[in-house]
C-alpha positions in Angstrom: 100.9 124.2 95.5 100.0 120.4 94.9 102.9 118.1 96.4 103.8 115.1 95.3 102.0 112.1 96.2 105.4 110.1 97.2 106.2 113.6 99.5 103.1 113.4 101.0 102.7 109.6 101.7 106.3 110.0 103.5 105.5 112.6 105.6 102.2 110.9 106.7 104.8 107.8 107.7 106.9 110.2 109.1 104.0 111.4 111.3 102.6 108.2 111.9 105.7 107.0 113.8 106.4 109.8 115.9 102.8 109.5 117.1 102.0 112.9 115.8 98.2 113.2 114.7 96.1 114.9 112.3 94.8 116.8 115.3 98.2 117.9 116.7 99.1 119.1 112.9 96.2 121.6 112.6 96.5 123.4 116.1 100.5 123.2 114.8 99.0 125.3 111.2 95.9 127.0 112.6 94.0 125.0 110.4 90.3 123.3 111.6 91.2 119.7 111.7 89.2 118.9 108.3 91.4 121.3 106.4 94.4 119.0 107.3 92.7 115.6 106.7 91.5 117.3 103.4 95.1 118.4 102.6 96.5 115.2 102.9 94.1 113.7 101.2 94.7 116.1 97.9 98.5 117.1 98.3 97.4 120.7 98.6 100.2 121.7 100.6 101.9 125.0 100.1 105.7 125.2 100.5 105.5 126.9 103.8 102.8 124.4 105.3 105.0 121.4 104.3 108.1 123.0 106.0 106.3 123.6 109.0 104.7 119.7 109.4 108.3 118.9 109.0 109.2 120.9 111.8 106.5 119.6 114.0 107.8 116.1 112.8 111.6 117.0 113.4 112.4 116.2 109.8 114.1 118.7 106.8 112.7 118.5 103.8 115.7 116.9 102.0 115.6 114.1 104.8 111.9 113.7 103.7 112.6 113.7 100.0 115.1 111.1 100.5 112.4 108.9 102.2 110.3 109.4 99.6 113.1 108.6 97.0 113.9 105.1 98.9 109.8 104.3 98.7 110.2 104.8 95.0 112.5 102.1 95.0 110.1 99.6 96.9 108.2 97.2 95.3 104.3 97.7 95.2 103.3 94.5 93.7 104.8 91.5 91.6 104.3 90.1 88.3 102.2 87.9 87.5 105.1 85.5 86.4 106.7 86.4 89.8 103.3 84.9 91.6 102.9 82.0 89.6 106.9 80.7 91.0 106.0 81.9 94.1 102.6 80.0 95.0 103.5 76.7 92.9 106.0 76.1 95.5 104.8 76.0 98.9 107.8 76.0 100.8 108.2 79.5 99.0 105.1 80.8 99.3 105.7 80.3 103.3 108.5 82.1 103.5 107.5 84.8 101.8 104.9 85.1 104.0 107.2 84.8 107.2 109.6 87.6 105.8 106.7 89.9 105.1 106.2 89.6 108.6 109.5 90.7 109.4 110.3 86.9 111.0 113.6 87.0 111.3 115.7 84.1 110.0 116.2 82.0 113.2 112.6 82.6 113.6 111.4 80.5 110.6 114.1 77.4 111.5 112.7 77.2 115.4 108.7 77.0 114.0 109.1 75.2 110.7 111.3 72.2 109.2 113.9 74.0 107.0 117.5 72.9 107.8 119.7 76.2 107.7 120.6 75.5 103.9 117.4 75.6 102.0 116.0 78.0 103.8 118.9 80.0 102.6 117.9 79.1 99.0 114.6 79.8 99.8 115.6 83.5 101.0 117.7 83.6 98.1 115.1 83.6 95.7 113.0 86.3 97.0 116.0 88.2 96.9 116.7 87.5 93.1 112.6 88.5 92.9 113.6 92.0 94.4 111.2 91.3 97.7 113.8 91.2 99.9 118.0 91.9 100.5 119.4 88.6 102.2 122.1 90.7 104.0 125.4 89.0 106.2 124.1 86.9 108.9 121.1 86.2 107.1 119.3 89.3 108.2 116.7 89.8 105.7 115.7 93.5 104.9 112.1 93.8 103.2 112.0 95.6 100.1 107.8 95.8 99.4 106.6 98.9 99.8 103.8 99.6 102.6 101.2 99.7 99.9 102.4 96.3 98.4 99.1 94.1 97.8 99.4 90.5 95.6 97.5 91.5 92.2 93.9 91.4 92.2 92.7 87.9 91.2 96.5 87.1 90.8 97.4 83.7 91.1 98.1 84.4 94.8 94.7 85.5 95.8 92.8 82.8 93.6 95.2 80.1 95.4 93.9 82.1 98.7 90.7 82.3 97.6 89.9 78.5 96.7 92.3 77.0 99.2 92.8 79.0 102.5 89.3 80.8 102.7 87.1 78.3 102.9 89.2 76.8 106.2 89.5 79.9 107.5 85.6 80.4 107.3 84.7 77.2 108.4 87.2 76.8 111.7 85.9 77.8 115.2 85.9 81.4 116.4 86.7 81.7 120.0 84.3 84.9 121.2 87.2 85.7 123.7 89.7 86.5 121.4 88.0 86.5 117.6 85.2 88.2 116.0 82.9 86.9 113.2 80.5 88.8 111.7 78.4 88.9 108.4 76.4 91.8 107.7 73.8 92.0 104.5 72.0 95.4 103.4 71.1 97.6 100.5 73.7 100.5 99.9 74.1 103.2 97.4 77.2 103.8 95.7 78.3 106.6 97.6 78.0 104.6 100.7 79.9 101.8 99.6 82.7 104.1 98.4 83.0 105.3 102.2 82.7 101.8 103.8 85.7 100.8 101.5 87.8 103.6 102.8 87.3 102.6 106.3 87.8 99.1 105.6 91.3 100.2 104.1 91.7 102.1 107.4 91.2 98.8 109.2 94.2 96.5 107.5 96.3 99.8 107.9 95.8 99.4 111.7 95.8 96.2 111.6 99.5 96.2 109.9 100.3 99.1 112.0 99.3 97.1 115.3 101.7 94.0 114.3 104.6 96.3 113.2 104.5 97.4 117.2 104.1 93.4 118.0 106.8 92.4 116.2 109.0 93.8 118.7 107.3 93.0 122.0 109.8 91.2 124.6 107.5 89.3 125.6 106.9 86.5 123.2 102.5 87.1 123.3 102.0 87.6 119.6 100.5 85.1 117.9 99.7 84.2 114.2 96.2 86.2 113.5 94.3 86.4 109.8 92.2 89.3 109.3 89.9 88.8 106.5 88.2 92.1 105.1 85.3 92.0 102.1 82.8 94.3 100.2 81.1 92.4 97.6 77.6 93.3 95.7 76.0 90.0 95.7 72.6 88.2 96.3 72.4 84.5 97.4 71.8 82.2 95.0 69.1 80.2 96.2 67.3 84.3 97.2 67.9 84.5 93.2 65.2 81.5 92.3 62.4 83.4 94.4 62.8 86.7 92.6 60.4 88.4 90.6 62.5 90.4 88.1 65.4 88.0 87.2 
């Protein structure tokens, strides 16, 4: 029996923060540890399997179907309406970007130059955009979904594409604490398919590792861009010196 994608996605969230993993799931089933990965992967769960994960997890199955309903209700991604209001004002565009990473509102006043009032406006609007809930006390609750992603050359990523990149790129990397790397190579496209599944599997940590950050006592965290690309492409000035155009 083929679950639902939504079931499935939950119950990996499910497992994912009780620190349950794939490993611990198969000795759980009897199953090798690729027949796991290769049933979350397609949804193949029988009824029985699913009921026992949720027992390893320590979750029903209505508890689960309820998580799965409120991940229906997320948002994934925005218009492309939505984008355009959001990155022709960069006051908003910052704020957004502070409440996806679950700053908090007292947060944004201490490390940027909003009096209390517009910064409520500000909040305001995401909410009236469906990202967020502005709740009493100014306690903003995210609405995007874990999958949420702006929309692929959206205005968003071109605005990120032709004004933030190219600093990023061009700014000092500290070897103690950053990591630049640029690799070139021939690949077929079966190999490229795999690297861009692992590369997914790195801004999943990567979100994974700030979600456990964001609350650290300590205050050590500190603002970090990771930037991840796959690209077929061939230098331009490697193009003049070719043979076969």
């Amino acid at each position: 029996m083929v679950q639902s994608k939504r079931i499935v996605n939950a119950l990996k969230q499910v497992l994912k923060v009780r620190g349950i993993a794939y490993d611990q799931v198969a000795r759980h089933l009897g199953l090798s540890l690729s027949s796991v990965k290769r049933m979350f992967s397609t949804g193949a769960f029988s009824l029985e399997r699913l009921e026992m994960v949720c027992d390893l997890a320590g979750i029903d199955l209505l508890e689960l179907a309820r998580l799965a309903d409120a991940q229906r209700l997320q948002v994934s991604s925005l218009t492309v309406d939505q984008e355009r209001e959001i990155v022709s004002d960069p006051a908003l565009l910052l704020v957004a970007v502070c409440a996806f990473n679950r700053w908090p509102f007292e947060k944004i006043l201490d490390h940027y130059r909003f009096s209390s009032p517009e910064l409520t406006r500000l909040l305001i609007r995401l909410d009236r955009m469906g990202l967020i809930e502005l709740l009493p006390g100014n306690r903003i609750r995210l609405r995007i979904a874990r999958s949420f992603a702006w929309l692929p050359d959206g205005p968003i990523h071109r605005f990120f594409v032709e004004r933030v990149q190219s600093e990023f790129l061009t700014g000092a990397f500290a070897p103690d604490r950053d990591l630049h790397r640029f690799a070139w190579g021939m690949l077929s496209a079966e190999s490229a398919a795999v690297l861009r599944t692992k590369m997914a599997e790195l801004v999943e940590s990567f979100d994974d590792l700030t979600r456990g950050d964001e609350v650290r006592p300590d205050d050590a965290a500190r603002g970090t861009c990771l930037l991840v690309a796959l690209r077929q492409w061939h230098p331009a000035g490697f193009d003049a010196m070719r043979r076969v155009p």
